[in-house]
Wavefront OBJ file of the C-alpha trace (Angstrom):
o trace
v 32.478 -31.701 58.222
v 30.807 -28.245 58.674
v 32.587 -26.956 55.790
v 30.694 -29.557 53.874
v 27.520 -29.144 55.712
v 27.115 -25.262 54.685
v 27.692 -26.123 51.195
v 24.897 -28.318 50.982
v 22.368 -25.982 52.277
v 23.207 -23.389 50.708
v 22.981 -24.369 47.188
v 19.474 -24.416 46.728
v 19.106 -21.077 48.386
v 21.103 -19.976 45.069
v 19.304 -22.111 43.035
v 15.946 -19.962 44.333
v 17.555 -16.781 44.074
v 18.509 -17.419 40.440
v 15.101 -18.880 39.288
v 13.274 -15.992 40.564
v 15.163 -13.364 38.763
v 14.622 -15.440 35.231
v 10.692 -15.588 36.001
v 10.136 -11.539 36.572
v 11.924 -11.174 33.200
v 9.897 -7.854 31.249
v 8.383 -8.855 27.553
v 9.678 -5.524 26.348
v 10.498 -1.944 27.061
v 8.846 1.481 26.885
v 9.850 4.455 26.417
v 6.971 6.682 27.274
v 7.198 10.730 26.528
v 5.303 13.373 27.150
v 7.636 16.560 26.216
v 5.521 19.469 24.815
v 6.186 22.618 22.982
v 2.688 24.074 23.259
v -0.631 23.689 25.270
v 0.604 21.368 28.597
v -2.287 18.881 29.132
v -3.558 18.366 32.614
v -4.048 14.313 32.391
v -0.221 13.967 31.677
v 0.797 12.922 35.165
v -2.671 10.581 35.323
v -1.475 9.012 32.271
v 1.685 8.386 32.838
v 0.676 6.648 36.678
v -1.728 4.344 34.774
v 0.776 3.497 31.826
v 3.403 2.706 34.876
v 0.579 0.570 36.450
v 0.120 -1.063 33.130
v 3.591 -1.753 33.201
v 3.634 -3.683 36.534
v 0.374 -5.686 35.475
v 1.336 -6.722 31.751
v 5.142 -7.028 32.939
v 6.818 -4.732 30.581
v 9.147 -1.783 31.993
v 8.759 1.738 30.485
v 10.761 4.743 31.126
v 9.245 8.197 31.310
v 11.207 10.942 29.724
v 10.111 14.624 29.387
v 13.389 15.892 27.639
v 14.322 14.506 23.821
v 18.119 15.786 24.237
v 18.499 12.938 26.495
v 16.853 9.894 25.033
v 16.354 10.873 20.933
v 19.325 8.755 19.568
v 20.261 5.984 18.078
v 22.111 4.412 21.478
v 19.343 4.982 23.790
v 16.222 4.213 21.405
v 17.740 0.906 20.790
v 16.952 -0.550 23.891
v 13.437 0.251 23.126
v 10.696 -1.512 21.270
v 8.131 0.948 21.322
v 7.915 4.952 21.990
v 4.598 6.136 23.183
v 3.906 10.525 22.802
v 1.657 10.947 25.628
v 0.067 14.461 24.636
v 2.988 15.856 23.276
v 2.525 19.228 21.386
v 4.207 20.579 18.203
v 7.635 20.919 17.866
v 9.636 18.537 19.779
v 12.622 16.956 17.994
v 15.165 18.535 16.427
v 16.472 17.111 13.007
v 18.906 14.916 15.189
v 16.087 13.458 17.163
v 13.958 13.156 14.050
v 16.205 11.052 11.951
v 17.140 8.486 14.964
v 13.460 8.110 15.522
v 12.887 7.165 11.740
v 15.698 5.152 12.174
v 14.232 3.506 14.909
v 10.909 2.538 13.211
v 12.488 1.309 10.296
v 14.366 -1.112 12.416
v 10.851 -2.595 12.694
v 9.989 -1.063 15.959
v 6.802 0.570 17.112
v 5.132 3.978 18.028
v 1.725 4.892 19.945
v -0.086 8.296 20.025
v -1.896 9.284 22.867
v -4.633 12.490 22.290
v -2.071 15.366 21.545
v 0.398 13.056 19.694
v -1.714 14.429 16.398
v -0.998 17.933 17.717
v 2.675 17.005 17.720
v 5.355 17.916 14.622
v 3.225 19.256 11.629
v 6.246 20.196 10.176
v 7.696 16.647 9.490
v 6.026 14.816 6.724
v 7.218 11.731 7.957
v 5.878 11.678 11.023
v 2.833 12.957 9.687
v 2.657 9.496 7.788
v 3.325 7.645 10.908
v 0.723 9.155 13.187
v -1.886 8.726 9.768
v -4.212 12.373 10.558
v -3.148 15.679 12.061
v -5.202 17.305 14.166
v -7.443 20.511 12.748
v -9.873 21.520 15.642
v -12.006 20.022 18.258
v -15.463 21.939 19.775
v -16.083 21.545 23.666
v -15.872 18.563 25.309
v -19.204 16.239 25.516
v -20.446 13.379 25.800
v -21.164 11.113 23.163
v -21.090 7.533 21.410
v -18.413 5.514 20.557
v -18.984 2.944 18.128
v -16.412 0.073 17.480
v -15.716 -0.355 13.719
v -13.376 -3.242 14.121
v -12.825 -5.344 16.947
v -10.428 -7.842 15.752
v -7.447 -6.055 17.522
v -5.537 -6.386 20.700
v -7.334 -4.509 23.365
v -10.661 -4.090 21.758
v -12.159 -7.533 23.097
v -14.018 -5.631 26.245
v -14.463 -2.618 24.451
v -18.704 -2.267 23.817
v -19.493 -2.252 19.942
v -21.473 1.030 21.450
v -20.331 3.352 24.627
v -21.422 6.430 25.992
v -17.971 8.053 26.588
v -16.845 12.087 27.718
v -13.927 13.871 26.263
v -12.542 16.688 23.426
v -13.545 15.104 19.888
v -10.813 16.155 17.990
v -11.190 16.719 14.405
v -8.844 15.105 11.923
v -7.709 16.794 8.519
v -6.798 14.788 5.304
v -5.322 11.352 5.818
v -1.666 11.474 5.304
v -1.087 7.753 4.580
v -4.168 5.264 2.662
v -3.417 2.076 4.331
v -5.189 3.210 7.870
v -7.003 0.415 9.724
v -10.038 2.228 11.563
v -10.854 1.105 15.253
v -12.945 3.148 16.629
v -15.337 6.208 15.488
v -17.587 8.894 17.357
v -21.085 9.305 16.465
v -21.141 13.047 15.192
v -25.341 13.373 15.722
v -25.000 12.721 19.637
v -23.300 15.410 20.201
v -22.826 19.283 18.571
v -19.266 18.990 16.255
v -19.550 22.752 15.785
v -17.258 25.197 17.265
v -16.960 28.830 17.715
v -14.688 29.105 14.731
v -17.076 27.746 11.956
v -15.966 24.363 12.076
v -18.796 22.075 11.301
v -17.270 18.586 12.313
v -16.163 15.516 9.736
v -19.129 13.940 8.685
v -20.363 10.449 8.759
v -17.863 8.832 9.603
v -15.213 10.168 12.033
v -12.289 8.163 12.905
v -11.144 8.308 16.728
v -8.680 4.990 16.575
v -6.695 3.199 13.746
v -3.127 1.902 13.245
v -1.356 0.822 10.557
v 2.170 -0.601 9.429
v 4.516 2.045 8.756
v 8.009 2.445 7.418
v 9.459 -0.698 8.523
v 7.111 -0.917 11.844
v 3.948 -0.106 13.157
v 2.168 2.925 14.697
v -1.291 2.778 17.004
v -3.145 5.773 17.833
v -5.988 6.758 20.019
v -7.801 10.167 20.125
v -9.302 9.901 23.245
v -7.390 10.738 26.591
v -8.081 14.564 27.318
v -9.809 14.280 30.946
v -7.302 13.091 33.482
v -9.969 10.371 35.068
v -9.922 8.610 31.658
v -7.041 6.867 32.738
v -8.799 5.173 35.230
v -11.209 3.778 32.952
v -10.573 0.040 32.428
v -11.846 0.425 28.840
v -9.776 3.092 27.999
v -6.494 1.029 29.424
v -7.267 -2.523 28.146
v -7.814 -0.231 24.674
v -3.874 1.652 25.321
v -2.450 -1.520 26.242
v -3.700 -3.247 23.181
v -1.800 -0.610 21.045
v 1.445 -1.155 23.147
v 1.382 -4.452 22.994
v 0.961 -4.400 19.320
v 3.204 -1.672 18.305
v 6.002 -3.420 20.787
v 5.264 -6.992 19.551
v 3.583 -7.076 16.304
v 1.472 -9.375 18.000
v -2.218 -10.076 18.636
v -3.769 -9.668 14.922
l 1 2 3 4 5 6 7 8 9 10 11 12 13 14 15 16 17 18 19 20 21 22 23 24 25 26 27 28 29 30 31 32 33 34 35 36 37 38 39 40 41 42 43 44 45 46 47 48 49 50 51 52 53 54 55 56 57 58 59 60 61 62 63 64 65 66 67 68 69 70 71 72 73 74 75 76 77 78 79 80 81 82 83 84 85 86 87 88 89 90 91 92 93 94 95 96 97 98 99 100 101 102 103 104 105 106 107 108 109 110 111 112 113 114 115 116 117 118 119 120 121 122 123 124 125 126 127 128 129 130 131 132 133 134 135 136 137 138 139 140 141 142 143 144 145 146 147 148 149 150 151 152 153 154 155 156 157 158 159 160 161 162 163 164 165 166 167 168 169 170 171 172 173 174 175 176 177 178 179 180 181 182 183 184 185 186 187 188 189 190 191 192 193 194 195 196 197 198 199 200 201 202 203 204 205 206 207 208 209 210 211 212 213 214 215 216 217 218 219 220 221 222 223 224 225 226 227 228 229 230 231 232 233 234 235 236 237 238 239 240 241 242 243 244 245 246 247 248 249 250 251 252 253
C-alpha cells in the first residue's frame, strides 16, 4: 500500500514540472554580434545588456558572439532566425562567413543593423544591398529632431511623430537597393550637418530608419545608438525590438 500511495502523489508533481517547461518556451533565437575590425564603440557592452534584457521581457533567447570563426556557418546560423551587427566595423567575414550568411537570409531569415552596422563590409556588394545605405560621414554629435515618416511598423507605436533626441547623425551615401521603406528621418535645420571635412549634410530629407525585404528575407536598420545611455531609452528599445521582432518573424506589418 505505500508503494501505491507514492505513486499517486507524485504524478502531478511531474505533471507541474512538465507544464512549466512547455510555457517558458522562447518565440525565436538571436544571434547578436558585435565583432569589429575598426573604431570599437563604447555603447557595445550597454547594448548588448539591454538587447539581453529585451530578451528576458519579449521571451526570445539571443546569443552574443564577438568572434565570426565560431558562429559564421551554415550549422550554427541555422538555429537562428535573426542576426543582429551591433556596431560592427568594416571587415568582418571572410568569404566563408559571407556566403553562409547569404545563405542564411535566403533561407528567409532576418538581419538588423545597429549604428555601425553601415560602417561594416563596404567591400561586399551584397551586403551592401542588405543593409540598403553605407555610411559616408557624420559631424559632432547634437541634439536634434526626429520625425517619424511611417509609423505603421512594429515598434514605432510609442515612438512621437516628433522627438528631441542626442546622438552622431550619420550621413548615408547612395542607396544601394530602391525598394527601402523609410521609418524614421532627422531634421537637418535643428542642428549643424557640417563637418570639418566639407561635408555639408543630405538635404531634405535624411533617412535615419528603414527596412526592407531582401534576398529571400528581411533586413531592419536603425542609425541611432552611438551614446551608451541610449539603450536605456524606452523609445529607442520598443523601436530595436520592433526590428527584431520583424526581421525574426516577418510579423507585425
Amino acid at each position: 500500500m505505500k508503494n501505491i500511495f507514492v505513486k499517486k502523489i507524485m504524478l502531478p508533481v511531474v505533471l507541474f514540472v512538465t507544464c512549466s517547461t512547455v510555457s517558458f518556451s522562447q518565440q525565436f533565437n538571436v544571434l547578436l554580434f558585435t565583432q569589429t575590425a575598426g573604431y570599437h564603440h563604447e555603447s557595445i557592452h550597454e547594448g548588448v545588456a539591454a538587447i539581453r534584457q529585451l530578451a528576458l521581457r519579449h521571451n526570445f533567447s539571443v546569443s552574443w558572439q564577438e568572434n565570426a570563426r565560431s558562429v559564421f556557418n551554415d550549422k550554427s546560423l541555422e538555429g537562428y532566425q535573426v542576426v543582429i551587427f551591433l556596431n560592427t566595423t568594416l571587415n568582418i567575414l571572410n568569404d566563408e562567413e559571407q556566403a553562409a550568411f547569404e545563405k542564411f537570409i535566403k533561407s528567409g531569415k532576418g538581419f538588423v543593423g545597429i549604428h555601425s552596422a553601415a560602417d561594416t563590409e563596404y567591400d561586399w556588394p551584397w551586403y551592401n544591398k542588405l543593409l540598403g545605405m553605407m555610411f559616408k560621414k557624420h559631424p559632432q554629435q547634437q541634439t536634434a529632431y526626429l520625425k517619424v515618416e511611417d509609423s505603421n511598423f512594429p515598434g514605432m507605436e510609442r515612438f512621437p511623430k516628433k522627438l528631441l533626441w542626442t546622438d552622431e547623425w550619420y550621413q548615408f551615401g547612395e542607396a544601394k537597393a530602391t525598394d527601402l521603406h523609410f521609418l524614421v528621418t532627422v531634421d537637418e535645420s535643428t542642428y549643424s550637418p557640417n563637418d570639418d571635412k566639407g561635408g555639408i549634410g543630405m538635404g531634405a530629407f535624411h533617412p535615419i530608419s528603414w527596412y526592407h525585404n531582401y534576398d529571400g528575407g528581411r533586413a531592419f536598420y536603425t542609425a541611432l545608438g552611438h551614446i551608451p545611455l541610449t539603450f536605456s531609452d524606452q523609445t529607442f528599445l520598443d523601436h530595436i525590438y520592433g526590428g527584431i521582432y520583424w526581421a525574426a518573424t516577418g510579423k507585425g506589418l
